[in-house]
PQR file of N, CA, C, O and H, with PARSE charges and radii, in Angstrom:
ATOM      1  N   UNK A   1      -9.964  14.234  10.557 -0.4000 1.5000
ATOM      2  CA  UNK A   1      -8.578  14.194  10.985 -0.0000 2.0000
ATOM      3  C   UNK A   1      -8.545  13.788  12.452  0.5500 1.7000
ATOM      4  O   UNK A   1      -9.356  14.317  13.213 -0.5500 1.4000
ATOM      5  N   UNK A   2      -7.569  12.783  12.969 -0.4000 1.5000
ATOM      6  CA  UNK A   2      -7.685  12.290  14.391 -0.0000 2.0000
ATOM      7  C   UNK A   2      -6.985  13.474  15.106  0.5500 1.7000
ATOM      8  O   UNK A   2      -6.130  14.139  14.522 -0.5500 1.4000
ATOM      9  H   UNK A   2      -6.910  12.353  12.351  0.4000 1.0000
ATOM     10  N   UNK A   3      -7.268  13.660  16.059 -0.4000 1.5000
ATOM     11  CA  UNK A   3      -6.279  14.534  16.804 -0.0000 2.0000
ATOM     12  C   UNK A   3      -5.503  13.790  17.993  0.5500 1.7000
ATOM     13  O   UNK A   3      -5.714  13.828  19.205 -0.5500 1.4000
ATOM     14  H   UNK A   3      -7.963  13.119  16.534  0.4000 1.0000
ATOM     15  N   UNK A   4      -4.461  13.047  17.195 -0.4000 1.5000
ATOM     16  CA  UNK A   4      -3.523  11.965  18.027 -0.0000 2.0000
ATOM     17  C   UNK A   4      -2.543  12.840  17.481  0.5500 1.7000
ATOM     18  O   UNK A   4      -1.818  12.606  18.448 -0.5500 1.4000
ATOM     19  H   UNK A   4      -4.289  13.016  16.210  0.4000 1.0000
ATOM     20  N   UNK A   5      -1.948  13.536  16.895 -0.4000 1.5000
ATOM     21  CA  UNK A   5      -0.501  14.414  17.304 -0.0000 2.0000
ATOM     22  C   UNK A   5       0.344  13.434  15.976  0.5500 1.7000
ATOM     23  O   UNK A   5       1.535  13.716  15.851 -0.5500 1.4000
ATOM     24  H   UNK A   5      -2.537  13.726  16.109  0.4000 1.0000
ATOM     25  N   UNK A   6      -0.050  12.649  15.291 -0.4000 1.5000
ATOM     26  CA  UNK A   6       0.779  12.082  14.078 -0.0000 2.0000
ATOM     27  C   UNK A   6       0.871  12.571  12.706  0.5500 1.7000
ATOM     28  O   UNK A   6       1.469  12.077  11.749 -0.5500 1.4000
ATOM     29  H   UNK A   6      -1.018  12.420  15.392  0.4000 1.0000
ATOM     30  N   UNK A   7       0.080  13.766  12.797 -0.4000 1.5000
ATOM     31  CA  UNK A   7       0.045  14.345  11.269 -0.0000 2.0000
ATOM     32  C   UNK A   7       1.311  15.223  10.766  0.5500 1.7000
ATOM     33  O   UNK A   7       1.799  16.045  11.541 -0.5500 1.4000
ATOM     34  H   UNK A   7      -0.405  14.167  13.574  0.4000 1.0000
ATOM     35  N   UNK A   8       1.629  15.115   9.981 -0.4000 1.5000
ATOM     36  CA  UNK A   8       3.010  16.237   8.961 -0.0000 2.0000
ATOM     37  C   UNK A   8       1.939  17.574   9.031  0.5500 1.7000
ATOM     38  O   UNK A   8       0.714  17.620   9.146 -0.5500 1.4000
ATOM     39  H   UNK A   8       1.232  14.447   9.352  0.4000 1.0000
ATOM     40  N   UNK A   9       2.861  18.513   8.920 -0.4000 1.5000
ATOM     41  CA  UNK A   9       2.086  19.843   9.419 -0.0000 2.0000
ATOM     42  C   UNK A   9       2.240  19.522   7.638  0.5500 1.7000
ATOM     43  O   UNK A   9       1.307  18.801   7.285 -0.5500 1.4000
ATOM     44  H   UNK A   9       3.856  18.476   8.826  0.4000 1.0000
ATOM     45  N   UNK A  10       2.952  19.796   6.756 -0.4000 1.5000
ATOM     46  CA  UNK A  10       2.540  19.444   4.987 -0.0000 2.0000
ATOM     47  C   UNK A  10       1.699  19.288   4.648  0.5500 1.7000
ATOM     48  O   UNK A  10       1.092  19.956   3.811 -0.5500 1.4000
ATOM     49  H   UNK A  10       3.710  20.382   7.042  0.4000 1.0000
ATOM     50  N   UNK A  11       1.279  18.072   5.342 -0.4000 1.5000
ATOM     51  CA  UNK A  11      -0.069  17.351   4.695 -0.0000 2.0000
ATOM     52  C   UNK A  11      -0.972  18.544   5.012  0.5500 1.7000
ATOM     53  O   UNK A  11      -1.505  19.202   4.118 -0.5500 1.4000
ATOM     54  H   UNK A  11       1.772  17.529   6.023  0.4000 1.0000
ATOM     55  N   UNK A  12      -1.136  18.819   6.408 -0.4000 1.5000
ATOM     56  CA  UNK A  12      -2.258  19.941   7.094 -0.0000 2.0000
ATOM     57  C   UNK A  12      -2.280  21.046   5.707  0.5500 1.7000
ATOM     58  O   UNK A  12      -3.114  21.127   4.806 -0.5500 1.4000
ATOM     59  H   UNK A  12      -0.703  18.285   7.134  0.4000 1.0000
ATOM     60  N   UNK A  13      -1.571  21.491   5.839 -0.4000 1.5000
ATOM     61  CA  UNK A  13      -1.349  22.791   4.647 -0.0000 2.0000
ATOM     62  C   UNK A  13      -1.909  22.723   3.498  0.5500 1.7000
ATOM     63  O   UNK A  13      -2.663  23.492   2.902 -0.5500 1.4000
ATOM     64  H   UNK A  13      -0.893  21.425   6.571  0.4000 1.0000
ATOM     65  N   UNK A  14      -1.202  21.136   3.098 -0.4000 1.5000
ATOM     66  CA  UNK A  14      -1.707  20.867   1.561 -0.0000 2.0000
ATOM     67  C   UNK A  14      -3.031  20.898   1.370  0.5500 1.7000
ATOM     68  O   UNK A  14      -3.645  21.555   0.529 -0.5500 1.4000
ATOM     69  H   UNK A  14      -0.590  20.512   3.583  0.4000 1.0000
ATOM     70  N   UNK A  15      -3.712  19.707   2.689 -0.4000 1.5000
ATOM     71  CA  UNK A  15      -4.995  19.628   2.684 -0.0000 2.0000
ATOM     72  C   UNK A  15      -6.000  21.375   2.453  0.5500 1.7000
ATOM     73  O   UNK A  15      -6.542  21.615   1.374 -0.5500 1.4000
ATOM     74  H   UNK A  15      -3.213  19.173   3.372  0.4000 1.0000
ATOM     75  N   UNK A  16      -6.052  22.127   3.340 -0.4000 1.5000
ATOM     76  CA  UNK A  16      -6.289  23.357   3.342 -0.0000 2.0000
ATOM     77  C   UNK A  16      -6.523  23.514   1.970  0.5500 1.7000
ATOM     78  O   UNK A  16      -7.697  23.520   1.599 -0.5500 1.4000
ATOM     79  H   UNK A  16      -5.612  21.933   4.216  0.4000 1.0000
ATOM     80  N   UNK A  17      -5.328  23.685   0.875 -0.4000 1.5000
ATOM     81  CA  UNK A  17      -5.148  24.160  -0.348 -0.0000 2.0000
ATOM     82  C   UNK A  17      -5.724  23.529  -1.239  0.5500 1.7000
ATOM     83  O   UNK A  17      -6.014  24.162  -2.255 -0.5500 1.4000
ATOM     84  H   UNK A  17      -4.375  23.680   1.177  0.4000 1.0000
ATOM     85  N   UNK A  18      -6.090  22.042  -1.158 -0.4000 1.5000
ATOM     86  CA  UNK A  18      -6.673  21.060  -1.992 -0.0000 2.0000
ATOM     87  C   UNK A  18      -8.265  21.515  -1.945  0.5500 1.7000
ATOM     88  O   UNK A  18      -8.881  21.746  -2.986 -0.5500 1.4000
ATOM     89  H   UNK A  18      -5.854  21.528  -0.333  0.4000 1.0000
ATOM     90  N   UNK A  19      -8.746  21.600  -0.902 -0.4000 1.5000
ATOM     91  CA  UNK A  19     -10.037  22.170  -0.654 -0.0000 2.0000
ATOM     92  C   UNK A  19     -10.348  23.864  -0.864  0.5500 1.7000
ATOM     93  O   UNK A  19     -11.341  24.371  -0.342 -0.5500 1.4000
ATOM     94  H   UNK A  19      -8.246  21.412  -0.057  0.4000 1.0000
ATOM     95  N   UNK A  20      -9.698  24.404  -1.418 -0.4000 1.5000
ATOM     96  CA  UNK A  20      -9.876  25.908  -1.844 -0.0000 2.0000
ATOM     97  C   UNK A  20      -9.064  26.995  -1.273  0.5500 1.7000
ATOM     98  O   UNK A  20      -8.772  28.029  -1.875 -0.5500 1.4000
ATOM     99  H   UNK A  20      -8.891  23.992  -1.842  0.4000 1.0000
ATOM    100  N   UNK A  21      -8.635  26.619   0.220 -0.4000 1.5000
ATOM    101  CA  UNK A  21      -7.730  27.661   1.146 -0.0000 2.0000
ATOM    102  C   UNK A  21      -6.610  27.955   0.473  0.5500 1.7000
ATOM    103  O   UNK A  21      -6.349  27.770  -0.715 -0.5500 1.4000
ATOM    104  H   UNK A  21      -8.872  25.780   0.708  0.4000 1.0000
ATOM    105  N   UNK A  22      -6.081  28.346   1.184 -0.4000 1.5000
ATOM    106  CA  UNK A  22      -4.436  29.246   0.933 -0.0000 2.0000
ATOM    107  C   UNK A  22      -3.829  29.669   2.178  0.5500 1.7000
ATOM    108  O   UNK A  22      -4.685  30.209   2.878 -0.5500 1.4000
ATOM    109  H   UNK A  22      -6.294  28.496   2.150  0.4000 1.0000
ATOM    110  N   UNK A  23      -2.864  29.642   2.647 -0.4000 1.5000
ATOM    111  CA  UNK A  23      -1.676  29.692   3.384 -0.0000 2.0000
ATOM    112  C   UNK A  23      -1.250  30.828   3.382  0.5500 1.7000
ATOM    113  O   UNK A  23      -0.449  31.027   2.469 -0.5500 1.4000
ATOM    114  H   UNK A  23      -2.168  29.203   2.079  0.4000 1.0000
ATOM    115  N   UNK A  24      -1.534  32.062   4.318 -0.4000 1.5000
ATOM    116  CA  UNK A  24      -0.891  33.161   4.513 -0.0000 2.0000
ATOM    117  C   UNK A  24       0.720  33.151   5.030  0.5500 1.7000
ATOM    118  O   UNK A  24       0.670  32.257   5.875 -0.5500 1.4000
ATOM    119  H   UNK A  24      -2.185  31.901   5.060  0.4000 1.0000
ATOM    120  N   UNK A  25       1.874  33.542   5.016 -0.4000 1.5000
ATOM    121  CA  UNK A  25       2.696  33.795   6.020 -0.0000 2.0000
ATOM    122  C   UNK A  25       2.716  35.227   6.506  0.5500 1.7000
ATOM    123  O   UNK A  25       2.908  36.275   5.891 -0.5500 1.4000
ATOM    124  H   UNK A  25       1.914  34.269   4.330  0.4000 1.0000
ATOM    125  N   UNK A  26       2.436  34.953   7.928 -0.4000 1.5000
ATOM    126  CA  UNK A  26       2.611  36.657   8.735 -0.0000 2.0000
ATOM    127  C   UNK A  26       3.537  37.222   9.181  0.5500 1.7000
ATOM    128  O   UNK A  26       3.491  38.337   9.700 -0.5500 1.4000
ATOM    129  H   UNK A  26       2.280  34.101   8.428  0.4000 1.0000
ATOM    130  N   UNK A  27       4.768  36.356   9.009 -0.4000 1.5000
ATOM    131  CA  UNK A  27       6.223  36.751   9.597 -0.0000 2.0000
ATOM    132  C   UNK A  27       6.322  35.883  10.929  0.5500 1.7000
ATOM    133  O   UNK A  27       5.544  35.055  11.402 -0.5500 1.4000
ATOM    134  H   UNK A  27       4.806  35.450   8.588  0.4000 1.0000
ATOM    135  N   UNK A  28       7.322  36.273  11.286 -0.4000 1.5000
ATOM    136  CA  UNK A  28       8.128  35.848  12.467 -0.0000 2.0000
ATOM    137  C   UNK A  28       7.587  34.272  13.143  0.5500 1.7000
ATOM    138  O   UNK A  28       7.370  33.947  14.311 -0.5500 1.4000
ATOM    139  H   UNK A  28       7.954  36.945  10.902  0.4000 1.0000
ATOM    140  N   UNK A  29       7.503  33.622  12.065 -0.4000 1.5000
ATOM    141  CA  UNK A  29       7.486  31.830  12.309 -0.0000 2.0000
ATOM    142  C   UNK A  29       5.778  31.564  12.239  0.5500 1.7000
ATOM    143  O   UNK A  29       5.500  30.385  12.021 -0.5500 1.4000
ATOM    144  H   UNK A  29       7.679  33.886  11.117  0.4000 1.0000
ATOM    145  N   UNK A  30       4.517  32.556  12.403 -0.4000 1.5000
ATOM    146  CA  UNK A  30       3.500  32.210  12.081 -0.0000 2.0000
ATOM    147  C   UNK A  30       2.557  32.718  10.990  0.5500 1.7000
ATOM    148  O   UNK A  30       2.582  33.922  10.732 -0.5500 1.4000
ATOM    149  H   UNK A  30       4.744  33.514  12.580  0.4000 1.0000
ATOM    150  N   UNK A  31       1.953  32.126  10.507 -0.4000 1.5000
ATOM    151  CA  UNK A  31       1.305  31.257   9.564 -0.0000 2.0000
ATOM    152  C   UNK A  31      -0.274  31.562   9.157  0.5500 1.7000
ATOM    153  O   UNK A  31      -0.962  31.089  10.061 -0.5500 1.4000
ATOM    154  H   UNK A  31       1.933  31.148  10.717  0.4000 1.0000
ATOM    155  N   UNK A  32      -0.773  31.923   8.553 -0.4000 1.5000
ATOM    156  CA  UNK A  32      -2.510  32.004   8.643 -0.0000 2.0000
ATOM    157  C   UNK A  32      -3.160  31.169   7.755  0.5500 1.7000
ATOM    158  O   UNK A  32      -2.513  31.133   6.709 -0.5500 1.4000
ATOM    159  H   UNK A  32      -0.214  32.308   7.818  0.4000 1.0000
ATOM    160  N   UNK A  33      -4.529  30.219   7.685 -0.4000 1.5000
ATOM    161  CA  UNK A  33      -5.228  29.787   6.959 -0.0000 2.0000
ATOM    162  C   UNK A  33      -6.565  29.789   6.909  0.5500 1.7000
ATOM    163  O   UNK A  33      -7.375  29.401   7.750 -0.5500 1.4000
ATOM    164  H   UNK A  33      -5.055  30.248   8.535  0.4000 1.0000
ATOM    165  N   UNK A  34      -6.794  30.459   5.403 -0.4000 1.5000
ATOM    166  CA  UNK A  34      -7.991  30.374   5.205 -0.0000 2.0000
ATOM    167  C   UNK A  34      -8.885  30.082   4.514  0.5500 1.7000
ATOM    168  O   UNK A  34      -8.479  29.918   3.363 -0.5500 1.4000
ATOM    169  H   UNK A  34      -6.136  30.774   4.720  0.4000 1.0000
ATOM    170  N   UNK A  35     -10.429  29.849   4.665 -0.4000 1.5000
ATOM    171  CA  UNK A  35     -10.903  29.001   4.323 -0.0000 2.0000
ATOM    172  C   UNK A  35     -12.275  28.889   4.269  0.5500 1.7000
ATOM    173  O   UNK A  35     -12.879  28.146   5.043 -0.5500 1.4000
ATOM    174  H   UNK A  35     -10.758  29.981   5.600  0.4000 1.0000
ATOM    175  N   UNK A  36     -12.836  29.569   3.415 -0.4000 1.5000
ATOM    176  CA  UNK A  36     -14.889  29.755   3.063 -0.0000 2.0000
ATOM    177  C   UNK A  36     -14.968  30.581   4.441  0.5500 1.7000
ATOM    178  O   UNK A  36     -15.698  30.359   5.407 -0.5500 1.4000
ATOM    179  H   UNK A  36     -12.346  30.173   2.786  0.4000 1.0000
ATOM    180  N   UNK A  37     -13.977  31.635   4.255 -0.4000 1.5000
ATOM    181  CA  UNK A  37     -14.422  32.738   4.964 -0.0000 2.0000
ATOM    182  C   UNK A  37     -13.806  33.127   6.535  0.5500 1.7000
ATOM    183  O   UNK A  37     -13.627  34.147   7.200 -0.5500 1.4000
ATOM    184  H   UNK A  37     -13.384  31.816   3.470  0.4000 1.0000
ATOM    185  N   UNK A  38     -13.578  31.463   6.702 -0.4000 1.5000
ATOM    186  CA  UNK A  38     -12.598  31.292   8.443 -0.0000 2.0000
ATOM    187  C   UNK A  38     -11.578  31.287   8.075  0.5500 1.7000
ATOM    188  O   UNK A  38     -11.332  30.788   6.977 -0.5500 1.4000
ATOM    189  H   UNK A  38     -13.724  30.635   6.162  0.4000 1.0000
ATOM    190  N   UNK A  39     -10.341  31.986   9.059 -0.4000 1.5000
ATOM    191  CA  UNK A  39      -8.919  31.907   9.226 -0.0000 2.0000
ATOM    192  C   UNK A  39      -8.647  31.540  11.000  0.5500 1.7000
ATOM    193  O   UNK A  39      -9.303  31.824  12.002 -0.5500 1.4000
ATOM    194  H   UNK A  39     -10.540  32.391   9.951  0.4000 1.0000
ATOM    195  N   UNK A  40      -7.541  30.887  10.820 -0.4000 1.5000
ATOM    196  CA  UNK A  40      -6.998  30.798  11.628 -0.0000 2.0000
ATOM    197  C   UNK A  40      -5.388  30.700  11.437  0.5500 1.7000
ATOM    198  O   UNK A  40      -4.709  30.236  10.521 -0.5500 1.4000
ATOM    199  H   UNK A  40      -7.009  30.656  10.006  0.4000 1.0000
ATOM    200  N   UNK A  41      -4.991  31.426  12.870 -0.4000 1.5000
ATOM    201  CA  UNK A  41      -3.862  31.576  12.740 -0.0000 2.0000
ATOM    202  C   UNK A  41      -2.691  30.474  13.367  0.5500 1.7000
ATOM    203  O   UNK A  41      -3.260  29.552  13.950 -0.5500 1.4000
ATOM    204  H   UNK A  41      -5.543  31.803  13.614  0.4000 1.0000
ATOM    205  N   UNK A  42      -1.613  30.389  13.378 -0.4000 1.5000
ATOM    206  CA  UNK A  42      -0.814  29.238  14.161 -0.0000 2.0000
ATOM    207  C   UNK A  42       0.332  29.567  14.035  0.5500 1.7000
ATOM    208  O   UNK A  42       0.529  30.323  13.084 -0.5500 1.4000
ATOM    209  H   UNK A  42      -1.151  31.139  12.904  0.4000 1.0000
ATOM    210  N   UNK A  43       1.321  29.254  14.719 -0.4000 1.5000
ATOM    211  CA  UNK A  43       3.047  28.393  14.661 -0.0000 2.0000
ATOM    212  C   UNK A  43       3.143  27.099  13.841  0.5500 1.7000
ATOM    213  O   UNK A  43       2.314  26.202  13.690 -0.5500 1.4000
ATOM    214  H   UNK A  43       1.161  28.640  15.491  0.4000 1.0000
ATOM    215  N   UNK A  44       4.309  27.241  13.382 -0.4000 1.5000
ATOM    216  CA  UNK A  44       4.588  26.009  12.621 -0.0000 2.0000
ATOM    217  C   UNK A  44       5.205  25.451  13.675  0.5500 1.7000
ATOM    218  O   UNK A  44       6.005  26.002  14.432 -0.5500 1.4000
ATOM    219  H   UNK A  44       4.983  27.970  13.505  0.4000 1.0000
ATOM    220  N   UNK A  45       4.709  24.040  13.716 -0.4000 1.5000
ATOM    221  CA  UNK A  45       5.733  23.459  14.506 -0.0000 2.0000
ATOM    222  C   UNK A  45       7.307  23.157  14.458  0.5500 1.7000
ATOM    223  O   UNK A  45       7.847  23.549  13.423 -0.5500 1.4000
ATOM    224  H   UNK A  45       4.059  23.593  13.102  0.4000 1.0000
ATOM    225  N   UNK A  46       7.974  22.651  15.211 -0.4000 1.5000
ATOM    226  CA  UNK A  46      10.152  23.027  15.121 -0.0000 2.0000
ATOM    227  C   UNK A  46      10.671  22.392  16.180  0.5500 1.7000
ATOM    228  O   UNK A  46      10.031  22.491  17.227 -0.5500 1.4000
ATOM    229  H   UNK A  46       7.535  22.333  16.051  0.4000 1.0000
ATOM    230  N   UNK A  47      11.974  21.567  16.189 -0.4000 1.5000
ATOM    231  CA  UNK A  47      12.105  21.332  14.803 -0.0000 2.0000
ATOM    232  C   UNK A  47      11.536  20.333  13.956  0.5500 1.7000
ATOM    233  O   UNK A  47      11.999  20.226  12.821 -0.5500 1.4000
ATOM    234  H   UNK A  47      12.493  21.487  15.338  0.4000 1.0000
ATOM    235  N   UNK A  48      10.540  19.529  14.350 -0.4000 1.5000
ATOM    236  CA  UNK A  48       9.878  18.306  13.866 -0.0000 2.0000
ATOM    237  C   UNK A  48       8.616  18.909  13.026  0.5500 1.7000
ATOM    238  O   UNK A  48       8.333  20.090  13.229 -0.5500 1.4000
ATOM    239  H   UNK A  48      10.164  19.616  15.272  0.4000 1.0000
ATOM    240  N   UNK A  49       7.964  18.273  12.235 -0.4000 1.5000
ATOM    241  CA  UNK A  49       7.398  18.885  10.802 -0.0000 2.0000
ATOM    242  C   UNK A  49       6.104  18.220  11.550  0.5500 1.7000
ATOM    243  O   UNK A  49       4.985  18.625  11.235 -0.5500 1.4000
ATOM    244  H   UNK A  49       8.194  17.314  12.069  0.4000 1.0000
ATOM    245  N   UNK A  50       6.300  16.888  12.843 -0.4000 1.5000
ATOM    246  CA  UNK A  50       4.247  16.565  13.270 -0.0000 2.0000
ATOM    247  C   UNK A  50       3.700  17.733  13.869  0.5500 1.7000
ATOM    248  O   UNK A  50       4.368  18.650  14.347 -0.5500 1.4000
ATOM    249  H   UNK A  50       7.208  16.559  13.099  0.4000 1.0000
ATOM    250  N   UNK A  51       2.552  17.671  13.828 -0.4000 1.5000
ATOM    251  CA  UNK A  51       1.437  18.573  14.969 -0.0000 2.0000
ATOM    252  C   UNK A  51       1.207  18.033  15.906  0.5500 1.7000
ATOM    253  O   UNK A  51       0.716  16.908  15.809 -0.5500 1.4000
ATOM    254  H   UNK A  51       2.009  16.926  13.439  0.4000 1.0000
ATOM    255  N   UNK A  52       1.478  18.637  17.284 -0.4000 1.5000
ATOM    256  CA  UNK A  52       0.589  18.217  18.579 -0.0000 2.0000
ATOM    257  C   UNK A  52      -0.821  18.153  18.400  0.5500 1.7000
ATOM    258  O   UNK A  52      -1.537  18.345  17.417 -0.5500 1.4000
ATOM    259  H   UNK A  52       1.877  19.551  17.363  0.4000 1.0000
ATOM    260  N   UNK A  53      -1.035  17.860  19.500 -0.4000 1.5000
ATOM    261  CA  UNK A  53      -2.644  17.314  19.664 -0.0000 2.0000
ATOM    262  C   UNK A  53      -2.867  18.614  19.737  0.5500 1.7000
ATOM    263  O   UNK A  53      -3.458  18.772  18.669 -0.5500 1.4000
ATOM    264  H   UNK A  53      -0.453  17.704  20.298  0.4000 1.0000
ATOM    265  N   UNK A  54      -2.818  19.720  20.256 -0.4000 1.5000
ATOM    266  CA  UNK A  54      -3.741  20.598  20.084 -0.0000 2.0000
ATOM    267  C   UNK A  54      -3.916  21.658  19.604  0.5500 1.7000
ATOM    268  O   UNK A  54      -4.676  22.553  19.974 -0.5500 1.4000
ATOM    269  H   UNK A  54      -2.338  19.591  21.124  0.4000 1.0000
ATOM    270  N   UNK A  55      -3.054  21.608  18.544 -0.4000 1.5000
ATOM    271  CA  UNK A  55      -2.816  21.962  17.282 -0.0000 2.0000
ATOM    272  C   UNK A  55      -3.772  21.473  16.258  0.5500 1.7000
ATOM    273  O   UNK A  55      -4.389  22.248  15.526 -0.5500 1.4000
ATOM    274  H   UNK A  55      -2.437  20.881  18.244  0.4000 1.0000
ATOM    275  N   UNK A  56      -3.942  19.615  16.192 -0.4000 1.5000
ATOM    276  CA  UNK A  56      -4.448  18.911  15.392 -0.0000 2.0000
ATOM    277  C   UNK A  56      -5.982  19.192  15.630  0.5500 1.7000
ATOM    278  O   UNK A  56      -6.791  19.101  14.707 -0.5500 1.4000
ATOM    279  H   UNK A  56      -3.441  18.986  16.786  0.4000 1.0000
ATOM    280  N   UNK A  57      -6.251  19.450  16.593 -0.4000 1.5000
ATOM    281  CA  UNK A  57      -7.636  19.800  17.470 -0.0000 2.0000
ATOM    282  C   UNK A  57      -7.985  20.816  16.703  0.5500 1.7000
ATOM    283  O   UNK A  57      -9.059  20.764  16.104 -0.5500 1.4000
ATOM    284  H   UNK A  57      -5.594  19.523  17.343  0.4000 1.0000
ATOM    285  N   UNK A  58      -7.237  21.798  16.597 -0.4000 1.5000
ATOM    286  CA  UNK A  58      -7.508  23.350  16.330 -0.0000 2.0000
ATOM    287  C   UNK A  58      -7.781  23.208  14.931  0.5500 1.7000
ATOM    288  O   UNK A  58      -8.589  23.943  14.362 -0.5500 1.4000
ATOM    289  H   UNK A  58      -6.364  21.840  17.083  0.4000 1.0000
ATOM    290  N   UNK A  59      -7.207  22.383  14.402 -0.4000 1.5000
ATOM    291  CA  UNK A  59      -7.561  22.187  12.604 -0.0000 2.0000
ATOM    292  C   UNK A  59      -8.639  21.580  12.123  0.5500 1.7000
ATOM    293  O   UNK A  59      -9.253  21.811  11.082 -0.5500 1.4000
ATOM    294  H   UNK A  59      -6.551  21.786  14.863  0.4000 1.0000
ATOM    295  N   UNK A  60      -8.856  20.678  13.066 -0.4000 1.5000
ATOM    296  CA  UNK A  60     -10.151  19.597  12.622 -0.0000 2.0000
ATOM    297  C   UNK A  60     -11.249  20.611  12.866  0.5500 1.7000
ATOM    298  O   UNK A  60     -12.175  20.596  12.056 -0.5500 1.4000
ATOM    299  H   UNK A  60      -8.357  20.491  13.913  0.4000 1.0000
ATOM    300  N   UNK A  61     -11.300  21.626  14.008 -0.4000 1.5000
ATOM    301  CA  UNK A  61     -12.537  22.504  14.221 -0.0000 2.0000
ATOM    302  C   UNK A  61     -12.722  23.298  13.188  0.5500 1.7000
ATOM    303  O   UNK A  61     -13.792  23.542  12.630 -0.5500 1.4000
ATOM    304  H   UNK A  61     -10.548  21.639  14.667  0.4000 1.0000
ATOM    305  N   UNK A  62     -11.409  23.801  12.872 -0.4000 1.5000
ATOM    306  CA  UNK A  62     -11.758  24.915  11.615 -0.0000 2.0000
ATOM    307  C   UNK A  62     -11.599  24.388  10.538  0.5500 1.7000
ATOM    308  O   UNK A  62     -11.643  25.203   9.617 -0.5500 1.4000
ATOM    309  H   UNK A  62     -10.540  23.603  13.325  0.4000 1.0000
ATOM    310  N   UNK A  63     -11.287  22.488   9.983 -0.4000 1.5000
ATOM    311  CA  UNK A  63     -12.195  22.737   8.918 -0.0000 2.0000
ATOM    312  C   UNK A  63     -13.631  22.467   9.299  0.5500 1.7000
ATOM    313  O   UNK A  63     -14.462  22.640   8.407 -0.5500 1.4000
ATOM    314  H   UNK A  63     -11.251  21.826  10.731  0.4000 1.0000
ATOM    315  N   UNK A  64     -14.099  22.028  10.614 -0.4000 1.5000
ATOM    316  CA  UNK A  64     -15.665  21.524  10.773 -0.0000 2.0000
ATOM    317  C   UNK A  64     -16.517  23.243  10.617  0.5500 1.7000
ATOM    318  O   UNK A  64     -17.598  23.516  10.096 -0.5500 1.4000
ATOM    319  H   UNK A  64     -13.424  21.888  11.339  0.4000 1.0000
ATOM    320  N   UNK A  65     -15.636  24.025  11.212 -0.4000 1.5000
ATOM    321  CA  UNK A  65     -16.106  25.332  10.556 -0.0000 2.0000
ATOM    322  C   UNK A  65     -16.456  25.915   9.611  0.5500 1.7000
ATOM    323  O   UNK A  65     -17.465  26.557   9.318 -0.5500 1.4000
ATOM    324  H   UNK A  65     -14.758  23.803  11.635  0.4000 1.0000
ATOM    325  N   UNK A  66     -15.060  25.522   8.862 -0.4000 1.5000
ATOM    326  CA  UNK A  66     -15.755  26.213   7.459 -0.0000 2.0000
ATOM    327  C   UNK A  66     -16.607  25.029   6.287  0.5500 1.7000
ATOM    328  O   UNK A  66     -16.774  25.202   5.079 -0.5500 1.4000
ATOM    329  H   UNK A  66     -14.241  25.001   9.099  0.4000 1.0000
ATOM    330  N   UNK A  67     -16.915  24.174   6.891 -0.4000 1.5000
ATOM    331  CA  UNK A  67     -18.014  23.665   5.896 -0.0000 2.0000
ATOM    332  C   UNK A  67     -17.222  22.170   5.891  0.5500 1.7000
ATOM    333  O   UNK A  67     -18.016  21.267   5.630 -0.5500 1.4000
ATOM    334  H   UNK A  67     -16.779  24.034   7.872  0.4000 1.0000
ATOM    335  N   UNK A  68     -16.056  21.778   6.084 -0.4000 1.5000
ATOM    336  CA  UNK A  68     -15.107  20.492   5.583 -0.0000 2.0000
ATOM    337  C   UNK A  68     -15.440  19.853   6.240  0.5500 1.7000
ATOM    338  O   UNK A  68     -15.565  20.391   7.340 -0.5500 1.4000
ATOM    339  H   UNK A  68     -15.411  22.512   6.296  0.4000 1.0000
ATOM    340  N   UNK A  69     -15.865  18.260   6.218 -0.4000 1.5000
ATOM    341  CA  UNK A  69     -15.975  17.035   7.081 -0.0000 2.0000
ATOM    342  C   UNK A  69     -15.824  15.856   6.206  0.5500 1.7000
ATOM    343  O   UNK A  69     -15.878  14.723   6.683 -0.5500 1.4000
ATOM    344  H   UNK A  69     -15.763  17.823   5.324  0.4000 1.0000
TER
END
């Protein structure tokens, strides 16, 4: 995943779920995902549905974490 800030937070999610994860909600606008054992937590982004860069950053590590490349 590039971390240029153009991704649909959707896709992010979906991806997660396609590969085995699942999508916690923790309340009050954030979010948990996890994934062969790693979670991480986040904000959804608002009102626009892209991810910033370092957001997109934070995803590409944890899937390089949990095993995804």
């Amino acid at each position: 995943m590039q971390a240029d800030g153009n991704v649909d937070m959707r896709n992010v999610e979906a991806l997660v779920v396609a590969v085995g994860g699942y999508i916690e909600d923790r309340g009050n606008g954030f979010y948990r995902a996890r994934l062969n054992e790693r979670r991480m937590t986040y904000d959804r982004p608002h009102p626009r549905s892209e991810i910033g860069r370092g957001l997109a950053k934070r995803f590409r590590d944890f899937f390089k974490e949990a095993g995804v490349e």
